[in-house]
VEXZAVEX-137582 format. One record per residue (C-alpha): chain; residue in one letter; residue number from 1; x, z, y. Coordinates in pm, 1 decimal. Layout:
(A; a; NUM; (X; Z; Y))
...
end
This chain:
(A; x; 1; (6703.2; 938.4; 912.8))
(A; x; 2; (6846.1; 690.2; 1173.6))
(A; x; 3; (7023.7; 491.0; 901.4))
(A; x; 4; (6875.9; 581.5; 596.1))
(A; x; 5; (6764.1; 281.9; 400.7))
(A; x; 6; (6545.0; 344.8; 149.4))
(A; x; 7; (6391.1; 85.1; -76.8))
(A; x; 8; (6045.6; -101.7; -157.9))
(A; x; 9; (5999.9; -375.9; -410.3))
(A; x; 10; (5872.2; -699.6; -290.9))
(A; x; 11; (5625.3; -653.7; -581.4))
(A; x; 12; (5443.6; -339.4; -615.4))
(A; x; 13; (5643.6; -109.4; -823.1))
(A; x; 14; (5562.0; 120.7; -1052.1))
(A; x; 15; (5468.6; 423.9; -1294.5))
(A; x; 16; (5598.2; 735.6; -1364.9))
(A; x; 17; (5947.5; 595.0; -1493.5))
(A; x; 18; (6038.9; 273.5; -1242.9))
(A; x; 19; (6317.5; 297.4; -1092.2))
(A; x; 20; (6509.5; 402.0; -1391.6))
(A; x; 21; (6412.7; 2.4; -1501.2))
(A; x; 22; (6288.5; -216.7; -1802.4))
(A; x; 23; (6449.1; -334.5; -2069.3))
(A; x; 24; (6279.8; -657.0; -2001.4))
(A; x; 25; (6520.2; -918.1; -1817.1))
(A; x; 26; (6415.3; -1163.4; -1567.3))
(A; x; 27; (6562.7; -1500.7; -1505.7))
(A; x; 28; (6765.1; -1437.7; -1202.0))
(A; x; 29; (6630.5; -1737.1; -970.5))
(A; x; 30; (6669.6; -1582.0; -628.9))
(A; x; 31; (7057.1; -1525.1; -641.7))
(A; x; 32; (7101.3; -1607.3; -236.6))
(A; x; 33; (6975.0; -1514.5; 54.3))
(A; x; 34; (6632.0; -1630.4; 186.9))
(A; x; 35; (6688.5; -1891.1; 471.2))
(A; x; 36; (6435.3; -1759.0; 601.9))
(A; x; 37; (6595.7; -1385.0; 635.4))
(A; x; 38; (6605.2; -1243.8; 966.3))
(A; x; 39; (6929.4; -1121.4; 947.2))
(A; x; 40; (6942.5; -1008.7; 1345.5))
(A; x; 41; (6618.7; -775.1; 1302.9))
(A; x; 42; (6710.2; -657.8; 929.6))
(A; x; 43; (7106.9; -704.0; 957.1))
(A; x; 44; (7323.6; -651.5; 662.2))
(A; x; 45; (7135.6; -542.2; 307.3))
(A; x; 46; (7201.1; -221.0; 216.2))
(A; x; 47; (7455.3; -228.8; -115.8))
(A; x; 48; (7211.0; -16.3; -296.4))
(A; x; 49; (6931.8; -254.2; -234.1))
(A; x; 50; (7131.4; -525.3; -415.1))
(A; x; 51; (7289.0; -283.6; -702.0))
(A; x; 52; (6910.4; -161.5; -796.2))
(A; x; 53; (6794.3; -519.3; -776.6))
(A; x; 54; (7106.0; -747.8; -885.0))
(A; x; 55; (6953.4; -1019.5; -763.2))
(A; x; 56; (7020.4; -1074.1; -347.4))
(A; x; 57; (6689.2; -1252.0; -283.3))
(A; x; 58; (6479.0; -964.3; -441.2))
(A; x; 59; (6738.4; -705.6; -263.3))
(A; x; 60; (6665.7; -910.8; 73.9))
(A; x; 61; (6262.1; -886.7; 6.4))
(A; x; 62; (6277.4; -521.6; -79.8))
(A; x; 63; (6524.9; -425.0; 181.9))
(A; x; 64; (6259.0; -665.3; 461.4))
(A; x; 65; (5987.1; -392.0; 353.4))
(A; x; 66; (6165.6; -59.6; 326.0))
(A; x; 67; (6290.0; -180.4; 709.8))
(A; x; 68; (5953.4; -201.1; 792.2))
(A; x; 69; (5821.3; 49.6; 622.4))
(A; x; 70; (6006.0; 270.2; 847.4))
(A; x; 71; (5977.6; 130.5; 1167.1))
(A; x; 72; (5597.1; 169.1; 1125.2))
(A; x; 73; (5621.9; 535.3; 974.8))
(A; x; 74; (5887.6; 605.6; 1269.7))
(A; x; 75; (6102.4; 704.0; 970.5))
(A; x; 76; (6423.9; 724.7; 1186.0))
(A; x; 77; (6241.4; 1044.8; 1370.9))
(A; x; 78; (6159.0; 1209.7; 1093.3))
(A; x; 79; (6441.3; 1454.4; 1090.2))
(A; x; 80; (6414.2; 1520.1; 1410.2))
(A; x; 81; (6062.0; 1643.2; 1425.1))
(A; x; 82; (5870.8; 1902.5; 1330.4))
(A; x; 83; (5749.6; 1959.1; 1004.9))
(A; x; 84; (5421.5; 2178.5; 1027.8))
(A; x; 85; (5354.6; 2078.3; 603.9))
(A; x; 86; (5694.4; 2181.1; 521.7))
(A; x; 87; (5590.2; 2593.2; 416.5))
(A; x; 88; (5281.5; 2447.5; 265.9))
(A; x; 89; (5425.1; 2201.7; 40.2))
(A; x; 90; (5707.0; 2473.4; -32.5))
(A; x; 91; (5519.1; 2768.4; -111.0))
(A; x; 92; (5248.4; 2547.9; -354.2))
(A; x; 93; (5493.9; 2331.8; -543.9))
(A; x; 94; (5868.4; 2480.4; -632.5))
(A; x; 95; (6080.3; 2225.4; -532.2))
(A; x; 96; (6495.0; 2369.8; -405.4))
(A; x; 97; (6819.8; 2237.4; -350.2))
(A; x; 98; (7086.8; 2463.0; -541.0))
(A; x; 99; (7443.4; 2399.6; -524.4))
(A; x; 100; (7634.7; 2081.2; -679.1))
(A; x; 101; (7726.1; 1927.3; -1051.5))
(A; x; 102; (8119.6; 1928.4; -1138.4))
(A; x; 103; (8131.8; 1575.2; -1000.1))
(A; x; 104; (7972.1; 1736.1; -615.6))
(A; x; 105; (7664.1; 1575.9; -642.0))
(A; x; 106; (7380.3; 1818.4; -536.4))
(A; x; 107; (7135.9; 1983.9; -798.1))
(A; x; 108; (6766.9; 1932.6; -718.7))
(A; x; 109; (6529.2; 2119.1; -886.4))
(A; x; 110; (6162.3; 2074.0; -968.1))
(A; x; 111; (5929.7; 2282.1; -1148.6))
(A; x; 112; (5541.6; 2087.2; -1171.6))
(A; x; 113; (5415.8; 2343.2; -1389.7))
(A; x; 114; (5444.2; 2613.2; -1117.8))
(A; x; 115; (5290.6; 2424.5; -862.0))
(A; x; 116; (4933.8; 2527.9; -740.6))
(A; x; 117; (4786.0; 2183.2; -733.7))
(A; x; 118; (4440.6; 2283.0; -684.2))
(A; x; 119; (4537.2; 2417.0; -314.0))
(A; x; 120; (4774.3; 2090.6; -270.7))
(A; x; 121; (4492.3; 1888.1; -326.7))
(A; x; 122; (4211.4; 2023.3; -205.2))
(A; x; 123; (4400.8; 2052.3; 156.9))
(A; x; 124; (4296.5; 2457.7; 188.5))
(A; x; 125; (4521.0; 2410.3; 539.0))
(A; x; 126; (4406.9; 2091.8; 642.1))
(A; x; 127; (4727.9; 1909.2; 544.2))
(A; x; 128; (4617.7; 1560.9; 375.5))
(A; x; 129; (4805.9; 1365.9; 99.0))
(A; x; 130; (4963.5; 1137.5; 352.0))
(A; x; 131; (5103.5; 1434.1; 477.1))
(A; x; 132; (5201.7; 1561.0; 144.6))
(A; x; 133; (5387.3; 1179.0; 78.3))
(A; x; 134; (5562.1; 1291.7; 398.5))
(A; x; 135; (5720.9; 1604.9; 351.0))
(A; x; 136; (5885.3; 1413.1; 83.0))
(A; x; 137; (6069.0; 1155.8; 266.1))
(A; x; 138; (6146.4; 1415.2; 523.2))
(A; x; 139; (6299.2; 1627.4; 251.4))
(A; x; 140; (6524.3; 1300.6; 95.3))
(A; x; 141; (6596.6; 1181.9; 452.8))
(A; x; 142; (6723.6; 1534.5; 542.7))
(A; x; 143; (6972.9; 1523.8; 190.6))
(A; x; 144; (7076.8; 1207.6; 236.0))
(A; x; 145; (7099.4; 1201.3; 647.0))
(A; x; 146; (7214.2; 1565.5; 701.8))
(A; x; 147; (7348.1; 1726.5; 386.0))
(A; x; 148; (7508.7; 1424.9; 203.2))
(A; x; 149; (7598.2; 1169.1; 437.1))
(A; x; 150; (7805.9; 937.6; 199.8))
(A; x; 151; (7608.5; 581.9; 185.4))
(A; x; 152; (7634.9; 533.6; -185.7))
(A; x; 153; (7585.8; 903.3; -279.1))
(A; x; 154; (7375.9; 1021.5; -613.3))
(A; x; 155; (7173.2; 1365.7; -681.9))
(A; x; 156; (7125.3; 1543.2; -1016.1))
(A; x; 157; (6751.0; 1621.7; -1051.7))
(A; x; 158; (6616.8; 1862.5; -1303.1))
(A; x; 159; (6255.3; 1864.1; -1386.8))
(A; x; 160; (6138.4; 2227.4; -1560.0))
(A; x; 161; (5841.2; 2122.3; -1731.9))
(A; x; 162; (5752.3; 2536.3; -1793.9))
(A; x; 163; (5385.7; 2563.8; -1805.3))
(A; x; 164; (5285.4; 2188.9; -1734.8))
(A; x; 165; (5006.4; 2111.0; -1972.7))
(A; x; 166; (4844.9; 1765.0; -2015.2))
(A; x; 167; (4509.3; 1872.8; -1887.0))
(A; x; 168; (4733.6; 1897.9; -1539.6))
(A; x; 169; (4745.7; 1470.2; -1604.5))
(A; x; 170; (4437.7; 1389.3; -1804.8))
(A; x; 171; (4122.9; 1593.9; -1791.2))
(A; x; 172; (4207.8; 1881.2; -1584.9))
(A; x; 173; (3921.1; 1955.9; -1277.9))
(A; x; 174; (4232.7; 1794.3; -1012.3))
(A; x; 175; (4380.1; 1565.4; -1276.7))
(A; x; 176; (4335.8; 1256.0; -1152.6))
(A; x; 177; (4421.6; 1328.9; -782.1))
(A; x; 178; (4708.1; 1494.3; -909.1))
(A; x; 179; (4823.0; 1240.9; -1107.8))
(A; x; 180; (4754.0; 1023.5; -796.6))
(A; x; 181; (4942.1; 1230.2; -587.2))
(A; x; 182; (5231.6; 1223.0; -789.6))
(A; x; 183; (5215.0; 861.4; -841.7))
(A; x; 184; (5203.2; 767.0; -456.1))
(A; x; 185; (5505.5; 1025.1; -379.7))
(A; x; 186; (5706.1; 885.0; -633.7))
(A; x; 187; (5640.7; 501.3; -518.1))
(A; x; 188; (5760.7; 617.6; -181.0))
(A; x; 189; (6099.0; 801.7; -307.0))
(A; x; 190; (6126.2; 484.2; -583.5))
(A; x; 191; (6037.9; 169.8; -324.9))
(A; x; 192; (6265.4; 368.7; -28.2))
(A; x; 193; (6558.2; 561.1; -171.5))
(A; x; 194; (6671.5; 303.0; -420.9))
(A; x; 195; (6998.6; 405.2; -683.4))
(A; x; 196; (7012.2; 767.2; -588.2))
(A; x; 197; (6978.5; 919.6; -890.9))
(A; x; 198; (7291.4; 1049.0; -1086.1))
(A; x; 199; (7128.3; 1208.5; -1382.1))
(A; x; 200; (6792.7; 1340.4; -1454.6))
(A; x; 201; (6770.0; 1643.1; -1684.2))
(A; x; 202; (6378.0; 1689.1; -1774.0))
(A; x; 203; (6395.4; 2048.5; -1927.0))
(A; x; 204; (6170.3; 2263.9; -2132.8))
(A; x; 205; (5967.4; 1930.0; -2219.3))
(A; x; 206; (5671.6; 1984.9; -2459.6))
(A; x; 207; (5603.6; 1804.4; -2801.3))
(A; x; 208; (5339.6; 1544.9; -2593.7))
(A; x; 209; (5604.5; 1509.9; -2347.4))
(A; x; 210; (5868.2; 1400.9; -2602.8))
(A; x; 211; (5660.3; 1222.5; -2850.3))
(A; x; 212; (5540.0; 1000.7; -2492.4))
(A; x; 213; (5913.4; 916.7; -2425.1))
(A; x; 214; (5994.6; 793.2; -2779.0))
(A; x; 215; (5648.9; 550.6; -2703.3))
(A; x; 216; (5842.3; 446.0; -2388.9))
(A; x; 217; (6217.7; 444.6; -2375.5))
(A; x; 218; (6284.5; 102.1; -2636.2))
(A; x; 219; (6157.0; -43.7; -2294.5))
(A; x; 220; (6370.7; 153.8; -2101.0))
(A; x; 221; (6718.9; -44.1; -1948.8))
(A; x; 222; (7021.5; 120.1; -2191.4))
(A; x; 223; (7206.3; 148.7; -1858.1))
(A; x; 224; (6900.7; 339.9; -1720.1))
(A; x; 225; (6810.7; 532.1; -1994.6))
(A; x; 226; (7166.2; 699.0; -2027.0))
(A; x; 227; (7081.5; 833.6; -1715.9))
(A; x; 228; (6806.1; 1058.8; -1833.4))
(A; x; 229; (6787.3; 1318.6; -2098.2))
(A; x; 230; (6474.3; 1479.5; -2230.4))
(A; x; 231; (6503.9; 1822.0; -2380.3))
(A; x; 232; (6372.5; 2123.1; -2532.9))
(A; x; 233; (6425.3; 2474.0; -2496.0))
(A; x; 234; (6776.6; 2427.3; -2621.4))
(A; x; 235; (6900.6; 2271.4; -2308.0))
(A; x; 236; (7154.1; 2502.0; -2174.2))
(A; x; 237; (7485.9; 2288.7; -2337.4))
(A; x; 238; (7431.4; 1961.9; -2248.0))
(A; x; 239; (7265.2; 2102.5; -1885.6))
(A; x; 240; (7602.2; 2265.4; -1849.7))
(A; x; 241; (7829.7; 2032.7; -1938.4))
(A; x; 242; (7691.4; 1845.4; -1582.8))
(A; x; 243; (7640.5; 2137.3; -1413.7))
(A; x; 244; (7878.2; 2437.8; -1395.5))
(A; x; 245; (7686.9; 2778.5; -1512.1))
(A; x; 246; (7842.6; 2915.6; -1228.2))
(A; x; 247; (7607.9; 2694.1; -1036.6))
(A; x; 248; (7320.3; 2730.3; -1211.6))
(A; x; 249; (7054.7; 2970.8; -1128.1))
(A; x; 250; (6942.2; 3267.2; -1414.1))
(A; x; 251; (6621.7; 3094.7; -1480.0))
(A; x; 252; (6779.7; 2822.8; -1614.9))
(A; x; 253; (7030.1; 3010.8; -1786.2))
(A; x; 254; (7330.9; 3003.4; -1576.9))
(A; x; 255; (7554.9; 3292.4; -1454.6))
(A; x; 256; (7454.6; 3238.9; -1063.0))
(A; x; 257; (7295.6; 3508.0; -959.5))
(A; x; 258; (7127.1; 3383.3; -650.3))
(A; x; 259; (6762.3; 3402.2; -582.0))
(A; x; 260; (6620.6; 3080.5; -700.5))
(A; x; 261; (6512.1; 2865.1; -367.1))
(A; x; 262; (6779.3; 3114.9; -159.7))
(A; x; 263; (7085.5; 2869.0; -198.1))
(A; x; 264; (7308.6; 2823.6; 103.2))
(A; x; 265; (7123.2; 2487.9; 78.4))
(A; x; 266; (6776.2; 2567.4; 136.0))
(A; x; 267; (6916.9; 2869.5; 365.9))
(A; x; 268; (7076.1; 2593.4; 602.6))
(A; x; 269; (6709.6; 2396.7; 536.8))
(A; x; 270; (6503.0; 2656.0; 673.0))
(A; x; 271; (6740.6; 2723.2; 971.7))
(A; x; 272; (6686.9; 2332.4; 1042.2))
(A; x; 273; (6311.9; 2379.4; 1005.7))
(A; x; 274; (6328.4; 2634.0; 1225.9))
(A; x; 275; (6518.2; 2463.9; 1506.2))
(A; x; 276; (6310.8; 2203.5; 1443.1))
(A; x; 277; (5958.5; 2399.5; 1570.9))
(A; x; 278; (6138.2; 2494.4; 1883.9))
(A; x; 279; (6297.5; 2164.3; 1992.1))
(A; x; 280; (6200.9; 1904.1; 1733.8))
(A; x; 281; (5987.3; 1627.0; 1850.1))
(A; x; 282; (5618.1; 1555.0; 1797.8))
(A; x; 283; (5486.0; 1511.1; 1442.1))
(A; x; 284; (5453.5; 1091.1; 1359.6))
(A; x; 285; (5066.3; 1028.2; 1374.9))
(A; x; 286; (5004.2; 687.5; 1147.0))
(A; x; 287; (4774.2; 432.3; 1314.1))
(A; x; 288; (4423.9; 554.3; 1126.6))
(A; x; 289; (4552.6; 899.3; 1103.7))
(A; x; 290; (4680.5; 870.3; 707.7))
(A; x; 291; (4477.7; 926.8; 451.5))
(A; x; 292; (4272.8; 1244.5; 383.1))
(A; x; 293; (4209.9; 1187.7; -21.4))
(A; x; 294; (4313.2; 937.3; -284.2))
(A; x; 295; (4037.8; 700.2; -437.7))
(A; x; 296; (4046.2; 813.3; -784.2))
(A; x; 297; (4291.3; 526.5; -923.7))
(A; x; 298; (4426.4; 433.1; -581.2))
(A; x; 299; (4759.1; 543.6; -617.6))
(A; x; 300; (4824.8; 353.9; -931.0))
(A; x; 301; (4718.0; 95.2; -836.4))
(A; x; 302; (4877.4; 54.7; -513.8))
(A; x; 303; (5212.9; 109.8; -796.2))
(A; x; 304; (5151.4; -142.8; -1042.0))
(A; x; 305; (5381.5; -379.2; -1152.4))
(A; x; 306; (5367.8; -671.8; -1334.5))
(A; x; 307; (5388.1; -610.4; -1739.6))
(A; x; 308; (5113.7; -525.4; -1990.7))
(A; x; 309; (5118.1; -173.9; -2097.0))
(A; x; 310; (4785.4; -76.9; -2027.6))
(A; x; 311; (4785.1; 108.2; -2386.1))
(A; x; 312; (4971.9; 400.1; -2239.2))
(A; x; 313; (4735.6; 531.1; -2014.5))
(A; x; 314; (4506.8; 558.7; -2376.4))
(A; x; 315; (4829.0; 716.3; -2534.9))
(A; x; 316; (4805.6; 1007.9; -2300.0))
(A; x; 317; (4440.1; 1056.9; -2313.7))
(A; x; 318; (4518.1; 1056.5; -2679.1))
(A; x; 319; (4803.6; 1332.9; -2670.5))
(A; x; 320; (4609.3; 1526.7; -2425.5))
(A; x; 321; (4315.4; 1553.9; -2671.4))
(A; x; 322; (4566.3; 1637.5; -2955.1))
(A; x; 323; (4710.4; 1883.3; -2703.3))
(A; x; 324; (4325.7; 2072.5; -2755.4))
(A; x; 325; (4200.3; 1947.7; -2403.8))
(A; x; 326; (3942.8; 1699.8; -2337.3))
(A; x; 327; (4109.3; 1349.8; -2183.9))
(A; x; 328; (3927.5; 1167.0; -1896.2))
(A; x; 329; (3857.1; 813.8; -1961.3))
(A; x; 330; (4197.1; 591.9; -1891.5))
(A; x; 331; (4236.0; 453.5; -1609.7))
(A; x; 332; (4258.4; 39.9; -1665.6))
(A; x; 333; (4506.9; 1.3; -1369.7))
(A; x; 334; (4769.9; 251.9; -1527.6))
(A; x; 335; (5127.5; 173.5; -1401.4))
(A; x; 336; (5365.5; 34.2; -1707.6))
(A; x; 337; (5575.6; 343.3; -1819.8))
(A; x; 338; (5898.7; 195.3; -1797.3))
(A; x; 339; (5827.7; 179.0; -1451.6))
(A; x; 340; (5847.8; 558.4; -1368.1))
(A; x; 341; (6178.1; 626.8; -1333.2))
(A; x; 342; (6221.8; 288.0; -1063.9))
(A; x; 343; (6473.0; 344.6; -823.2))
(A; x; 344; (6695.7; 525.4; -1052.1))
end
């Protein structure tokens, strides 16, 4: 997206949960601009660089990298070109746009423990997890650069987590490229697309799941953590006092009636898709070509962040084996939890 800014920590960011911040303050020593900042090549910081940093120097050093981050991705021609991943990603991992909340943001929906990650990451088609990582950003670039064009504007993301078991995480046969693969998509929507998130609904969460977020949320940000609610079966009220039934698909219990991934939304997508393979330009080819597989801890550690929690990575393994499946080894470079939802 020509515009889009989307944002990187100076520091490498991280887990599962950054974005959505720690509890843990910093002393705020940074509070102007660099005088070094190259304000003709980078111009004016992006507002949501500086509200998802509150401090202008680390706003400045994130919003330096997301700038070139895309200039060497050739991020501003992502839109316009074609997307030869796009049905692959689509048709292994259920991922749709479906109408808007009461207050118009749009309703993103993600369900993990649908997705065939086997085939996603053992590239059946050739498609790498570079490519993978890219689909992504050309999925927020096209919501934020196409479908929702206002600078400061927020999404409501729900995460059904139907059928996700812990072996998918921690000793499954693709577990730790999976987990790897999540890890590196998320640093890219968390470092980029900074304060986008509205509200986060994770849905149909299992007892590891919750048990996990009471471990994690006392180092969660209050302001942050109102921002995300973890539920149970018995989701439906406080789902639809965000979301208007009307709007919600059947699956998830609301009145709307419309095949689930057939919203005008991901109608209008396709069409764009479509135009895109006719007169769309070249697929982006990285200098190296992208990667073809993730090192087994690569991704987290390329996420890490400063802060000690390397116990969580042993909680896991430790729910997973309560969970009745055998838990790999932890890895030492896990990414501190409160780091997961970053960006938020």
């Amino acid at each position: 997206m020509a515009a889009l800014e989307a944002s990187k920590p100076a520091k490498k960011s991280s887990s599962i949960f950054s974005g959505f911040g720690s509890s843990k303050k910093k002393a705020v020593d940074d509070s102007v601009l660099p005088a070094d900042y190259d304000q003709e090549k980078y111009g004016e910081i992006n507002v949501r660089f500086i509200k998802g940093t509150k401090s202008l120097g680390e706003a400045a050093r994130r919003w330096i990298a997301t700038c070139d981050w895309r200039e060497q991705n050739d991020i501003a021609n992502l839109r316009l070109s074609k997307q030869p991943c796009f049905n692959f990603v689509k048709s292994n991992y259920p991922h749709y746009i479906h109408k808007q909340a009461r207050n118009g943001m749009y309703c993103y929906y993600e369900r993990p423990g649908l997705a065939d990650f086997g085939n996603l990451i053992t590239n059946q088609e050739g498609h790498t997890p570079a490519d993978i990582v890219r689909h992504y950003s050309f999925i927020t670039e096209y919501i934020w650069e196409v479908l929702d064009t206002e600078p400061e504007a927020k999404m409501v993301s729900i995460w059904d987590c139907t059928g996700v078991k812990m072996s998918d995480l921690s000793g499954g046969p693709y577990a730790s490229r999976t987990r790897n693969l999540m890890k590196a998509t998320m640093a890219t929507m968390q470092q980029h697309y900074p304060e986008r998130s509205g509200k986060l609904f994770i849905v149909n969460a299992p007892s590891w799941f919750t048990n996990l977020w009471r471990m994690i949320s006392p180092h969660i940000d209050p302001a942050t953590k109102v921002k995300i609610s973890i539920l149970g079966k018995n989701y439906h009220t406080e789902l639809f006092e965000f979301i208007d039934p009307a709007n919600v698909p059947v699956e998830f219990g609301g009145t709307d009636e419309t095949p689930f991934g057939e919203s005008p939304q991901e109608v209008a997508l396709r069409e764009y898709i479509a135009d895109l393979e006719t007169n769309g330009k070249e697929p982006f080819t990285p200098s190296g070509g992208g990667a073809t597989q993730f090192p087994e801890e690569e991704a987290a550690e390329e996420v890490a962040s400063e802060g000690d929690v390397d116990g969580v990575a042993d909680d896991l393994a430790k729910l997973a084996t309560e969970e009745g499946g055998a838990a790999e080894p932890a890895p030492k470079a896990a990414a501190p939890p409160q780091q997961f939802f970053a960006g938020y």
